[in-house]
Structure formats: C-alpha cells, structure tokens
N, C-alpha and C positions, 0 to 999 in steps of 0.2 A: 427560039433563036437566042443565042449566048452572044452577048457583046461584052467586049472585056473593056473594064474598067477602067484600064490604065491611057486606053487609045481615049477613050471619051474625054478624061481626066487631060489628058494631053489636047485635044480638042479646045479644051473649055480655059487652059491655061493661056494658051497662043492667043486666045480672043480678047476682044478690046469691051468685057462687058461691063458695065458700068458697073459703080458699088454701091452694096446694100445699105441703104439710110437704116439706122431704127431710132428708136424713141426707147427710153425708160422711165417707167414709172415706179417713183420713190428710189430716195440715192440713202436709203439708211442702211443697214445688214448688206441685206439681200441685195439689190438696188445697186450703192456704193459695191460690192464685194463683184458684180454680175461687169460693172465698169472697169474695175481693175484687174478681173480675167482677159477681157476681150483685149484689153489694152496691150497688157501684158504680151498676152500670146499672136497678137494682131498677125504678125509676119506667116503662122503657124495656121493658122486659122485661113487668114486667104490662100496661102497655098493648097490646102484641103476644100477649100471651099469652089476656088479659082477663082475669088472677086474679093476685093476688101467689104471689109464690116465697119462698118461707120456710126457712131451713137453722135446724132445731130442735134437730138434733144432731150431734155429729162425735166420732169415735174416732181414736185415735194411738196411736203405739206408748208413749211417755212425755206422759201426759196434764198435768204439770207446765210443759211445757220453754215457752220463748219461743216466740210463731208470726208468722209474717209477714204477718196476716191479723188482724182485728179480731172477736174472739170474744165481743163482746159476745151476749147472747141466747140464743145455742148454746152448748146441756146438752152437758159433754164425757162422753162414756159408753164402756164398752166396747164391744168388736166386737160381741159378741152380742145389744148391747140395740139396734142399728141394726137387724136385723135383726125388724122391729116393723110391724105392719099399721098403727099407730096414729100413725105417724110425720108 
C-alpha cells in the first residue's frame, strides 16, 4: 500500500504534538557545532520534522568554560542527569 508523504506530513503538521527534548553531550567541536545547527535551522527542521527540537540539556567536562555555541535555555548538568526519560 503507497501512502503519500505529503498527506502524512500535512497530518503531522495540523497536530498539536509536543516537542522533542534532547540532551547533549560535550558542547566542544562537535557538541557546541551540533547546538548551533539545530539552532540555526530550528524553523527548518521542525517544519520537516512537524514538532520542534528542543536541547534542554548538555554536559561538559568543565561546565564553567567559554563555549562556541549559544547556551541560552540549556540546563548545564552532569553526565548522569542526561541520562533521563524526561528529557
């Protein structure tokens, strides 16, 4: 059976579904670089996706230090509080 995309996609945009929490771990490179995509493109991304993307948390090894990424929003926590169903 063929279901076309675009009906689903229109489906999935109409609805009120809540948004995607994640966690990051390490805001260095990769980390920081992964925060300033999503940010970036946030608008782009939930429309493709049909629900926002939300970074509510991130861990680092020095949760003090400068980061290359704009940490507004995101709770800095340890490793093991990412590690969270409720994220």
């Amino acid at each position: 059976m063929h279901i076309r995309l675009d009906l689903i996609h229109n489906r999935i945009k109409g609805s009120n579904l809540k948004p995607v929490k994640i966690g990051i771990i390490g805001l260095g490179t990769v980390g920081g670089g992964t925060v300033n995509v999503l940010k970036r493109n946030a608008e782009e991304i939930a429309r493709r996706a049909g629900r926002q993307i939300v970074i509510t948390r991130a861990s680092a090894k020095d949760l003090s230090k400068q980061r290359i990424c704009d940490t507004d929003g995101i709770q800095p926590v340890g490793w093991g509080e990412l590690v969270n169903p409720n994220i």
